[in-house]
C-alpha positions as CSV (number, residue, x, y, z in Angstrom):
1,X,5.3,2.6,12.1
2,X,6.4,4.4,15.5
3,X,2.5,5.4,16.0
4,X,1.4,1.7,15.8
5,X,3.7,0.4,17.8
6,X,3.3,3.2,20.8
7,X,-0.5,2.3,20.1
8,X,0.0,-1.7,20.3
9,X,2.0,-1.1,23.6
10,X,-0.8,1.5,25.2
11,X,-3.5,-0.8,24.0
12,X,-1.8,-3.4,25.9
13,X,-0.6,-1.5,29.1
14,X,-4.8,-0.9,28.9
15,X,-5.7,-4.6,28.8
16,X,-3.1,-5.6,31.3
17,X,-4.4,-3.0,33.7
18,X,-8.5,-3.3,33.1
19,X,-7.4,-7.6,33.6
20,X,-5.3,-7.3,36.5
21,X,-7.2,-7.6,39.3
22,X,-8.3,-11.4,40.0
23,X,-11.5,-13.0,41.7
24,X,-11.4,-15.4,43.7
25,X,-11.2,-18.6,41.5
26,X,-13.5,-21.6,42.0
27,X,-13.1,-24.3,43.9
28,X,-14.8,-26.4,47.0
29,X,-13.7,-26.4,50.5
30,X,-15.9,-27.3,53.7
31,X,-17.0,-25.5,56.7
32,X,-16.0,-26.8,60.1
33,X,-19.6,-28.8,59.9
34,X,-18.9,-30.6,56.4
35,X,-21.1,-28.3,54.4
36,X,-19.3,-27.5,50.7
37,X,-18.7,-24.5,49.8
38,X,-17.9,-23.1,46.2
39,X,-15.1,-20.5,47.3
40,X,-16.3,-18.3,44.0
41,X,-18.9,-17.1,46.6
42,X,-16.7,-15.6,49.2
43,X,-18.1,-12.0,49.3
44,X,-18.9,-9.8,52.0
45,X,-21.9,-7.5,50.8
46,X,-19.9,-5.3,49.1
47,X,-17.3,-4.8,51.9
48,X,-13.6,-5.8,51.7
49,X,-12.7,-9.2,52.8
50,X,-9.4,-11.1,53.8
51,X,-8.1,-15.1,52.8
52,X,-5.6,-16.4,54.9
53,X,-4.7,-19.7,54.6
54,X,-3.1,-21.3,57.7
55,X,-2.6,-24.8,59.1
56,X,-2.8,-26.2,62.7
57,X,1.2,-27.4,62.2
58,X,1.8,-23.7,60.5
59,X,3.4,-21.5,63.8
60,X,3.5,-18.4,61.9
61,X,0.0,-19.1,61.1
62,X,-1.9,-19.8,64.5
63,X,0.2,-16.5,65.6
64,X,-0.6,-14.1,62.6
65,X,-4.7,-15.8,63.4
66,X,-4.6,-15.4,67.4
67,X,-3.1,-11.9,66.9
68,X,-6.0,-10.6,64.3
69,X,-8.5,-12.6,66.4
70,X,-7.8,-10.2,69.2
71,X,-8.8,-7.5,66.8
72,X,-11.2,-8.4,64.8
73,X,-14.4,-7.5,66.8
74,X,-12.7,-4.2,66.2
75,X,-12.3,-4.2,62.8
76,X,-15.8,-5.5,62.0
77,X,-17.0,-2.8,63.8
78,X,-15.0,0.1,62.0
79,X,-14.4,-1.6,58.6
80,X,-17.3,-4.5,58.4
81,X,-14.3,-6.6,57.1
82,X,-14.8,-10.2,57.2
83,X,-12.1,-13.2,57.0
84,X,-11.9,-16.3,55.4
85,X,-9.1,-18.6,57.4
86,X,-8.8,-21.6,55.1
87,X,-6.8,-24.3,56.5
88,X,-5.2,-26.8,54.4
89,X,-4.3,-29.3,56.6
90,X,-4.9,-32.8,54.6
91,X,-7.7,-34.9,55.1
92,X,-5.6,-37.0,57.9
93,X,-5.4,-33.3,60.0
94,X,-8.5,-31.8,59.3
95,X,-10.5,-33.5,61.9
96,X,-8.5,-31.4,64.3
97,X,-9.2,-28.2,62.9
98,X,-12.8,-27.8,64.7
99,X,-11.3,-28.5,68.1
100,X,-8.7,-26.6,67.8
101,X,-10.5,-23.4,66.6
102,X,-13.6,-23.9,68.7
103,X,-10.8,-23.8,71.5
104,X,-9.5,-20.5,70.9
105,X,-13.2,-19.2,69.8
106,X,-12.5,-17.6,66.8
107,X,-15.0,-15.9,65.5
108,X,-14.6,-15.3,61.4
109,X,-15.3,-18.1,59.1
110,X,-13.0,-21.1,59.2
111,X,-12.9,-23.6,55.6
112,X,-11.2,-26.8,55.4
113,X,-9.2,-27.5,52.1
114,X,-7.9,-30.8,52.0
115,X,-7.4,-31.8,48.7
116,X,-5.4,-28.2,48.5
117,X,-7.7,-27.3,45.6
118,X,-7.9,-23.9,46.7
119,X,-4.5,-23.3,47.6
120,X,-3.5,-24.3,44.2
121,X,-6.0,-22.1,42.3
122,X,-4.5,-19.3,44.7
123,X,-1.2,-19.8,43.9
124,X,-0.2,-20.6,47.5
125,X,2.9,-22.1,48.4
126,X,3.3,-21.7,51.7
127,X,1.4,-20.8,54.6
128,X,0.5,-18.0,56.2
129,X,-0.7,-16.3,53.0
130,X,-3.2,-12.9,53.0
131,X,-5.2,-12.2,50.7
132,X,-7.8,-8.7,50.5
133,X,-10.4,-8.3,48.5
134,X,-12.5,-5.2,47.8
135,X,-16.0,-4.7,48.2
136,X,-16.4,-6.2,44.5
137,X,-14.3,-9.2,45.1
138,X,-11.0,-8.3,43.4
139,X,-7.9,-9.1,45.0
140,X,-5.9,-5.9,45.9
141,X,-3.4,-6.5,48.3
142,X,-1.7,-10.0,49.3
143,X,1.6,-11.1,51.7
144,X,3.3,-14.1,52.5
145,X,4.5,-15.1,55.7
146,X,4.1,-13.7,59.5
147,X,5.8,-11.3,61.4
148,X,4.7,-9.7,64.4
149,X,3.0,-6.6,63.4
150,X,2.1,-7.7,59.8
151,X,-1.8,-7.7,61.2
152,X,-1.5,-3.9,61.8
153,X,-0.4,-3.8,58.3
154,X,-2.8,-5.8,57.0
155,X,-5.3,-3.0,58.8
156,X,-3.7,-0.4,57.3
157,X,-4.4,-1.9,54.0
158,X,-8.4,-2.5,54.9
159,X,-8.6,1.2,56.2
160,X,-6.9,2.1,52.7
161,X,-9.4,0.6,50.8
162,X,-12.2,1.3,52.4
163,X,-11.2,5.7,52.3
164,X,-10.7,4.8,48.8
165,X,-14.2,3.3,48.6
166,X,-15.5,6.3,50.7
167,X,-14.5,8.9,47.9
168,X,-15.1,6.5,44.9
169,X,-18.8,6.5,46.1
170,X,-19.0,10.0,47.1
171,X,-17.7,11.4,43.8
172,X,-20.9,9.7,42.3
């Protein structure tokens, strides 16, 4: 009896592990030009890549985005890391999303998700919220909120994955 329940409970600890690690779900949000997008596409040709979702109202969130937007050319070039900022101000806000990006020239992808579809299939409550994705698409790191620093965290995270990737693919 002992030996079948120690080998229900590792079976199970097995499941729960091999399961644990989410995709990105599916759901539509625009780009800044209107176009839908199916978000169960996000990838990055097999390189890690981040989901913040932000809004123009969100403090926190314009900080945490100026602060990585100073960095980013950086990180593309060492990591190839890309990011998806996904703003979910409602359809009465989102016309100033465009304007207000194309002021401060960000350069990584920028979604619209008015109807908050995404944000609920993300569990999102409130903004700013990270997420990282490896190279296959499977969340591996998230955090909620903004301090100043969190982007060097966030980095420290990418870099993470990616030495893991490094020796993954060179133990092949």
């Amino acid at each position: 009896m002992k030996k079948l329940l120690l080998m229900t409970i590792i079976t199970f600890l097995f499941i729960s592990v091999c399961f644990s690690q989410s995709t990105v779900p599916s759901a539509t949000v625009k780009n800044l030009s209107g176009t839908q997008i199916n978000t169960n596409t996000f990838s990055n040709d097999g390189k890690p890549f981040i989901i913040d979702f932000w809004a123009t109202w969100c403090k926190p969130c314009i900080e945490e985005l100026k602060n990585i937007h100073e960095l980013y050319e950086d990180w593309q070039n060492e990591t190839g890391v890309k990011l998806y900022a996904i703003s979910i101000d409602d359809s009465r806000n989102s016309k100033k999303v465009a304007p207000f990006v194309n002021g401060r020239q960000w350069k990584f992808e920028v979604m619209l998700d008015e109807n908050s579809d995404f944000k609920r299939a993300m569990n999102v409550n409130n903004p700013p919220h990270t997420f990282l994705f490896n190279g296959k698409g499977e969340l591996v790191w998230q955090h909620n909120g903004y301090a100043q620093g969190d982007e060097n965290t966030l980095y420290d995270e990418i870099k993470k994955l990616m030495a893991k990737d490094s020796t993954s693919s060179e133990n092949k």
